[in-house]
PAZAPA-4460 file (N, C-alpha, C; in steps of 0.05 Angstrom, whole numbers, plus 32768, in hexadecimal, padded with zeros to 4 digits):
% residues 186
    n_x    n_y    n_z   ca_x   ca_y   ca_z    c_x    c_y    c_z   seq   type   mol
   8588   8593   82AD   8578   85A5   829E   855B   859E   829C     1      X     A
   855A   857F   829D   853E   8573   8295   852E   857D   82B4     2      X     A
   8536   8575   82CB   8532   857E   82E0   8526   8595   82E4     3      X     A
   853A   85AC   82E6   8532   85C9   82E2   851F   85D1   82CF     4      X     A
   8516   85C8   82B7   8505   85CF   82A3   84EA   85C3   82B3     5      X     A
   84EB   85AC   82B5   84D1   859F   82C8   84C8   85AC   82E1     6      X     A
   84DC   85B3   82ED   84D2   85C8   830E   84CD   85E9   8302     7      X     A
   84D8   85EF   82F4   84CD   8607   82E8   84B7   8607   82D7     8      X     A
   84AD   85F0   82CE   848D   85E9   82C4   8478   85E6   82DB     9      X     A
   8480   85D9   82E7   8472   85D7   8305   8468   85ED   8313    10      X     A
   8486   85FA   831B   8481   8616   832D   846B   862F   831D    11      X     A
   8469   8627   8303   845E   864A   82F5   843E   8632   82E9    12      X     A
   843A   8622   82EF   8429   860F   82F0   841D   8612   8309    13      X     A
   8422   860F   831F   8415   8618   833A   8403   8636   8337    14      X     A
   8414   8650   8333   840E   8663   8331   8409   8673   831D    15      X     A
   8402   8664   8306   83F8   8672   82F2   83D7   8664   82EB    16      X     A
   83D1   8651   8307   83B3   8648   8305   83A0   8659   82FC    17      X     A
   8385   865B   82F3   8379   866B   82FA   8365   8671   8315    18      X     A
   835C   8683   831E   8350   8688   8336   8334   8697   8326    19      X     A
   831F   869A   833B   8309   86A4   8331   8303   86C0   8337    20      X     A
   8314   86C9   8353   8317   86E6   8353   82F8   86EB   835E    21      X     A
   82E7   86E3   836F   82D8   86E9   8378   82D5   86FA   839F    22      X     A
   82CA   8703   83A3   82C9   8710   83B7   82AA   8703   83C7    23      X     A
   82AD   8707   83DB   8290   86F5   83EE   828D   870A   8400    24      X     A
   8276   870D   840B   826E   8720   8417   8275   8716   8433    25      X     A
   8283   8723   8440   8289   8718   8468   827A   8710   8471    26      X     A
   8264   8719   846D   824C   8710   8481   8234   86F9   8469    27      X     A
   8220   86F0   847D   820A   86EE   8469   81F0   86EF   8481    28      X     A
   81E0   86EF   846E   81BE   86FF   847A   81AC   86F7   847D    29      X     A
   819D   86F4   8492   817F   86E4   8488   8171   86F5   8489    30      X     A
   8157   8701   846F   814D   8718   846B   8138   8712   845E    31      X     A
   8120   8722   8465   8107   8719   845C   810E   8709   8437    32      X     A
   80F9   8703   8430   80F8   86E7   8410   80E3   86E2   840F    33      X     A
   80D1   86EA   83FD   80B0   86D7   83F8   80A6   86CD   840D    34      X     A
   809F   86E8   841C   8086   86EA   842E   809C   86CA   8445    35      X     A
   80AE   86C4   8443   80C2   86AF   8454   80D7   86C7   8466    36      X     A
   80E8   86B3   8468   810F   86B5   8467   811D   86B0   845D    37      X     A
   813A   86BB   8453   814A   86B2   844A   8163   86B5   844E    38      X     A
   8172   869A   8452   8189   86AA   8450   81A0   86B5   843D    39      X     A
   81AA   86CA   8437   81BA   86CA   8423   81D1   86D7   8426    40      X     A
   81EB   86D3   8418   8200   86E3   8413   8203   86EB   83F6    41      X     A
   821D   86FE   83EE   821A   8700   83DE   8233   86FC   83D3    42      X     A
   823E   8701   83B0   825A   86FC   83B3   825E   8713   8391    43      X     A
   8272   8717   8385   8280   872F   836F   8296   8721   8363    44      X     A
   8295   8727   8350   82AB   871A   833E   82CA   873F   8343    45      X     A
   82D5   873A   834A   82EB   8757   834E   82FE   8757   8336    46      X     A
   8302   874C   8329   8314   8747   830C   8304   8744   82F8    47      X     A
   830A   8754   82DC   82FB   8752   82C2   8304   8733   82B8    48      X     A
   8300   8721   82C3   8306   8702   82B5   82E7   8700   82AF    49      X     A
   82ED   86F8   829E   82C2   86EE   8297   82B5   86D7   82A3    50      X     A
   82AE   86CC   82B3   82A5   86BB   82BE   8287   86AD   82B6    51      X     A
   8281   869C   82A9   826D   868B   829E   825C   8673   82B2    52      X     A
   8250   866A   82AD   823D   8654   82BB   8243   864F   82D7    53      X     A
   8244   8667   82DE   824E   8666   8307   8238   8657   830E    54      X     A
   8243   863D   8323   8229   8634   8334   8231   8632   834F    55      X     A
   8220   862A   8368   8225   862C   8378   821B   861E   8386    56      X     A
   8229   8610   839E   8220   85FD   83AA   821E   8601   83CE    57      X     A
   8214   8600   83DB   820F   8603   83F2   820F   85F1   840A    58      X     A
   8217   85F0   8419   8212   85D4   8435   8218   85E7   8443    59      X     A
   8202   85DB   8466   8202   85E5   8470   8218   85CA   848D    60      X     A
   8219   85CE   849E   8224   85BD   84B4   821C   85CB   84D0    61      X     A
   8207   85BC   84E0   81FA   85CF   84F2   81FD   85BF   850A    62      X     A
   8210   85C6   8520   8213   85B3   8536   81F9   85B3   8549    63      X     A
   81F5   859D   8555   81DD   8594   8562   81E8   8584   857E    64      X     A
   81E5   8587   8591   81E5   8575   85A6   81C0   856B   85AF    65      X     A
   81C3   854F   85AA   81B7   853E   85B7   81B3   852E   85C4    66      X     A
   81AA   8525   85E0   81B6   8515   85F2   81CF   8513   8604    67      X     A
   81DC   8527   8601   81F1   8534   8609   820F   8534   85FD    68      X     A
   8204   8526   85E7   821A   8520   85CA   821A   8532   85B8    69      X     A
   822A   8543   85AF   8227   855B   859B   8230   8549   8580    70      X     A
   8226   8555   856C   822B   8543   8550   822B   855C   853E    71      X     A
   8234   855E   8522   8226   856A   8518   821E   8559   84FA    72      X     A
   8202   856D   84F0   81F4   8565   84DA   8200   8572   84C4    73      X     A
   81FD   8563   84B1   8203   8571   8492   81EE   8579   8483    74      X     A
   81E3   858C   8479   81D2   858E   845A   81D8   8594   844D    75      X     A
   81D1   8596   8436   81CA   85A4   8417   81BE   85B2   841A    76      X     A
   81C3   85CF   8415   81AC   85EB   8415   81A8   85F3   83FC    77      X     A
   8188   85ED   83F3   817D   85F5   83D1   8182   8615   83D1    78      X     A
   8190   861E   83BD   818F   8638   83BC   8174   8645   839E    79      X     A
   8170   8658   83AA   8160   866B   8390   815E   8668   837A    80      X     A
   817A   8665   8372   818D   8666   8356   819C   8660   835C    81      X     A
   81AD   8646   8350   81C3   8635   835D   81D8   863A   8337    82      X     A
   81CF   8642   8324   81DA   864C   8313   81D6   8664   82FE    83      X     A
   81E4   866F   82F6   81ED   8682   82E0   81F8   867F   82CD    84      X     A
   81EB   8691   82B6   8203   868E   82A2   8217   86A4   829F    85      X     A
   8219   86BE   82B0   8230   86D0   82AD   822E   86D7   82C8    86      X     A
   824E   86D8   82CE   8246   86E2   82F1   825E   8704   82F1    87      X     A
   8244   8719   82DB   8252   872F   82D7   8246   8740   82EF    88      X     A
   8234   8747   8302   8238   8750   8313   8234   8741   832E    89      X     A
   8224   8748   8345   8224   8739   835E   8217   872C   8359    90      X     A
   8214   8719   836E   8200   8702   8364   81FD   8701   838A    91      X     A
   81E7   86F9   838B   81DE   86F8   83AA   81CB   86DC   83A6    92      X     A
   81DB   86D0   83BE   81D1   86AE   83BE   81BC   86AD   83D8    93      X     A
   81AA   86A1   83CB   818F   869C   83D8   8187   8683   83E2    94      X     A
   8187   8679   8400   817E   8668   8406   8165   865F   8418    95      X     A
   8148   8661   840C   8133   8666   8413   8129   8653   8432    96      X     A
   812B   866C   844A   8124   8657   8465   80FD   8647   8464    97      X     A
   8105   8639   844F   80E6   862C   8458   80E8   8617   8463    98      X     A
   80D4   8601   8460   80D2   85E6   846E   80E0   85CB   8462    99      X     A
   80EE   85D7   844C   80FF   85BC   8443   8129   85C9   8450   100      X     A
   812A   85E0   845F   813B   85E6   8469   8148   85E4   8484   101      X     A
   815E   85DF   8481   8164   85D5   84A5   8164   85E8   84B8   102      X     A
   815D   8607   84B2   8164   861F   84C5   813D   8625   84BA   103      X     A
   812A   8611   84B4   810C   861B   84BE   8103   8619   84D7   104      X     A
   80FB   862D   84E5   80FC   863C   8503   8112   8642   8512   105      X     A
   8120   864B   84FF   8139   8656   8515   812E   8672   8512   106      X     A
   8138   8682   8530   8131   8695   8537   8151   86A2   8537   107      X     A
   814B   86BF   8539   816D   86CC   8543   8179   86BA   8558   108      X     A
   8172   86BE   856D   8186   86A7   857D   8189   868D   8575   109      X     A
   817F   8684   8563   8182   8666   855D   819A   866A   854E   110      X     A
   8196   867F   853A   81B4   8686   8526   81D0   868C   8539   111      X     A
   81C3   8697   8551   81DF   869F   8561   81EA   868A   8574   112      X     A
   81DB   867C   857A   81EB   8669   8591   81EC   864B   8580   113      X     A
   81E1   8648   856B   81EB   862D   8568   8200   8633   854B   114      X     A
   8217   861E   8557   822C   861C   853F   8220   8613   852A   115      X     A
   8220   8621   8516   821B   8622   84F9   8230   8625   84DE   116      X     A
   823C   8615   84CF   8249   8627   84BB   823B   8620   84A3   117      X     A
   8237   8631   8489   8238   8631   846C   8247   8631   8466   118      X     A
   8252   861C   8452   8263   8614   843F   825C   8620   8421   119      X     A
   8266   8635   8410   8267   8638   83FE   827F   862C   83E6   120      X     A
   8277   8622   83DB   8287   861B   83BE   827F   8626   83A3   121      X     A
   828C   863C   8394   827F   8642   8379   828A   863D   8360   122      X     A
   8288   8630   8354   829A   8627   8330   8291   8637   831B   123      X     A
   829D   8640   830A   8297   8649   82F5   82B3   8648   82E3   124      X     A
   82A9   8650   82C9   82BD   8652   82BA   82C3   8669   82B5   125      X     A
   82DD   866C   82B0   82EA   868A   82A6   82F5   867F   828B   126      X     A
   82E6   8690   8279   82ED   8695   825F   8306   869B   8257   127      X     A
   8317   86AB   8262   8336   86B9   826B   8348   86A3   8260   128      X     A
   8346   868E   8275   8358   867D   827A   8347   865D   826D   129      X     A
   8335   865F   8264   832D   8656   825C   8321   8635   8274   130      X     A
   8320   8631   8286   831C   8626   829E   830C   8623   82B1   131      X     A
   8305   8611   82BF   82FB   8617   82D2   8308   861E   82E8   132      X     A
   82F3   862D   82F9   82FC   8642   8314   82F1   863B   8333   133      X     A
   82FE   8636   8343   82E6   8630   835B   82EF   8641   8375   134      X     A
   82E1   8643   837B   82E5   8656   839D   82D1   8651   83AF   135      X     A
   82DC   8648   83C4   82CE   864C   83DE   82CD   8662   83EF   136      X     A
   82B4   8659   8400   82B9   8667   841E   829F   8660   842F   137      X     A
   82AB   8668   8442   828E   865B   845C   8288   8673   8468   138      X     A
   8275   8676   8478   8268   8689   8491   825D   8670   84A4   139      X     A
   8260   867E   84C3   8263   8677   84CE   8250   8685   84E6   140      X     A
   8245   8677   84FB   822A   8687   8507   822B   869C   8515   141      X     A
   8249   86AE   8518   8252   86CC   851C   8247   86D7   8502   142      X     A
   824C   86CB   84E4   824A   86DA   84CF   822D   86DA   84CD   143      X     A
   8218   86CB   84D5   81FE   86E0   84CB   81F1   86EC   84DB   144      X     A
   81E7   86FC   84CF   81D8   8715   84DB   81BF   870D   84D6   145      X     A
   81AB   870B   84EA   8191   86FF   84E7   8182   871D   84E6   146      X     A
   816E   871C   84D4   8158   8731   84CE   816C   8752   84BF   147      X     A
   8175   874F   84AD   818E   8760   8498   8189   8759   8487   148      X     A
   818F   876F   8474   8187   876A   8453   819E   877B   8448   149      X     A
   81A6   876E   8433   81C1   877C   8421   81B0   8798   8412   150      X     A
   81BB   87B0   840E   81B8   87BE   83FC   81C3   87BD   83E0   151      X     A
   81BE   87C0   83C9   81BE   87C0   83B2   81E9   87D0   83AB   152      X     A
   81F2   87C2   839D   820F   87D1   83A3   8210   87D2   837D   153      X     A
   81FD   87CF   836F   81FD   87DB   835A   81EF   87F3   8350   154      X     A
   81F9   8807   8336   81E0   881C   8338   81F1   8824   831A   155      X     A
   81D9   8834   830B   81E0   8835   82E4   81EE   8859   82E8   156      X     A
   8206   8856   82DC   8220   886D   82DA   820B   888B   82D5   157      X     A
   820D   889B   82D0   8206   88B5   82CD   81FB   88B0   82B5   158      X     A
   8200   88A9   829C   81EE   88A6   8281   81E0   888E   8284   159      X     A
   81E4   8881   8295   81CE   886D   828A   81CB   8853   827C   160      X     A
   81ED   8850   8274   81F0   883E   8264   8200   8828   8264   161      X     A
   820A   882C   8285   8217   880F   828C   8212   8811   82AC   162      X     A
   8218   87FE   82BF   820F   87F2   82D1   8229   87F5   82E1   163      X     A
   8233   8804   82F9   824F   8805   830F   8246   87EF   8327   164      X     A
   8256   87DD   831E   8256   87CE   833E   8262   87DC   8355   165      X     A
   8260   87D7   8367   8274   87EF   8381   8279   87D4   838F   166      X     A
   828C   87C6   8394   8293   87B3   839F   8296   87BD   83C0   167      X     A
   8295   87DC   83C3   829B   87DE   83E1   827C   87DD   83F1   168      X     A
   8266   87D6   83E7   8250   87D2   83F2   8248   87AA   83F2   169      X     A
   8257   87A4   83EB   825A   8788   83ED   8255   877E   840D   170      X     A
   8259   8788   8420   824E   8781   8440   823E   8791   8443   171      X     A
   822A   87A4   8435   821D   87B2   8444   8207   87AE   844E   172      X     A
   81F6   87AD   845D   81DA   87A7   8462   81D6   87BD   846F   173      X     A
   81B5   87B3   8477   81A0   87C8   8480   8192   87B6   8491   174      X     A
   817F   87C5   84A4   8178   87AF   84B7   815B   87A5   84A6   175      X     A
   8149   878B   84B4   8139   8785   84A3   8127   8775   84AF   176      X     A
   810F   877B   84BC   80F9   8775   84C8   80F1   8756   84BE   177      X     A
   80F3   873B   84C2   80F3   8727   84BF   80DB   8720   84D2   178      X     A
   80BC   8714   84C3   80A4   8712   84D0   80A9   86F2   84C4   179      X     A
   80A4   86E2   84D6   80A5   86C8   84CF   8087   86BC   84D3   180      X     A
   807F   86B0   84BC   805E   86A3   84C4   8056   8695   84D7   181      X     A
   803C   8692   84DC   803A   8679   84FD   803F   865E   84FC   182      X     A
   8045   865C   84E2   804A   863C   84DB   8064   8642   84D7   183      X     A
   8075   864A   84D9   8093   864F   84E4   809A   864E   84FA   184      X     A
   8089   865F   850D   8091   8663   8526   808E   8649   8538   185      X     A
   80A8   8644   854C   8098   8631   855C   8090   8636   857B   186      X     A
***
């Protein structure tokens, strides 16, 4: 009996975790940013769980052959805003291509032929369950689209007085003229 009471604590213990119920956009973008580049994706909370102090963390892993030895590098990518205190609608993560970044002077083909992935990790707490929540996910150098910009997938209801997320514009972009300065270019 003691048995069975313990594996049936266990089993509804596995699956009654909490999850954070977030959604990530398929793709992500590098799209004009303060007179720069940037790259960004974006991500939506799809469940009314309330979600509090979301942060987010970023690395990048960018394979390199040198000398005829391929390796790859690790970074840390500074984002925009690496925290929140309510993550009630989208939130679009910003990682500014300047000169403290490992993708400063990459061009479209630099994004397309060299193996690249982003590592996303995001925590927050859900109020719900009272917990913390984490979810990943990566993109990968099929997933960006160099010179694209997300369109806006929120807009205020017919009166005016609350805010509709549309979660089905969550991949959408638009194309997006990306002028890089001469001290970018090499």
């Amino acid at each position: 009996m003691l048995t069975f009471a313990i594996a049936t604590g266990l089993f509804y213990g596995r699956f009654s975790r909490p999850r954070a119920y977030l959604r990530f956009s398929d793709i992500a973008v590098v799209a004009p940013f303060q007179d720069v580049s940037a790259l960004m994706f974006r991500l939506a909370p799809f469940k009314n769980n309330a979600l509090t102090d979301a942060d987010v963390t970023l690395s990048a892993a960018i394979e390199i052959t040198e000398g005829g030895t391929t390796k790859s590098n690790f970074y840390i990518l500074e984002t925009e805003l690496s925290k929140i205190n309510t993550l009630a609608l989208n939130w679009t993560i910003v990682h500014k291509i300047d000169e403290k970044s490992p993708f400063f002077g990459f061009s479209s083909d630099d994004f397309k032929n060299t193996d690249i992935e982003i590592i996303v990790h995001v925590r927050a707490f859900d109020e719900v369950f009272s917990d913390t929540v984490v979810q990943r996910t990566s993109y990968v150098s099929d997933e960006i689209i160099y010179g694209a910009k997300f369109i806006p997938m929120f807009y205020p209801d017919k009166n005016n007085e609350s805010t509709i997320l549309d979660l089905d514009k969550l991949n959408i972009y638009q194309k997006a003229e990306i002028y890089l300065p001469e001290f970018q270019k090499q």
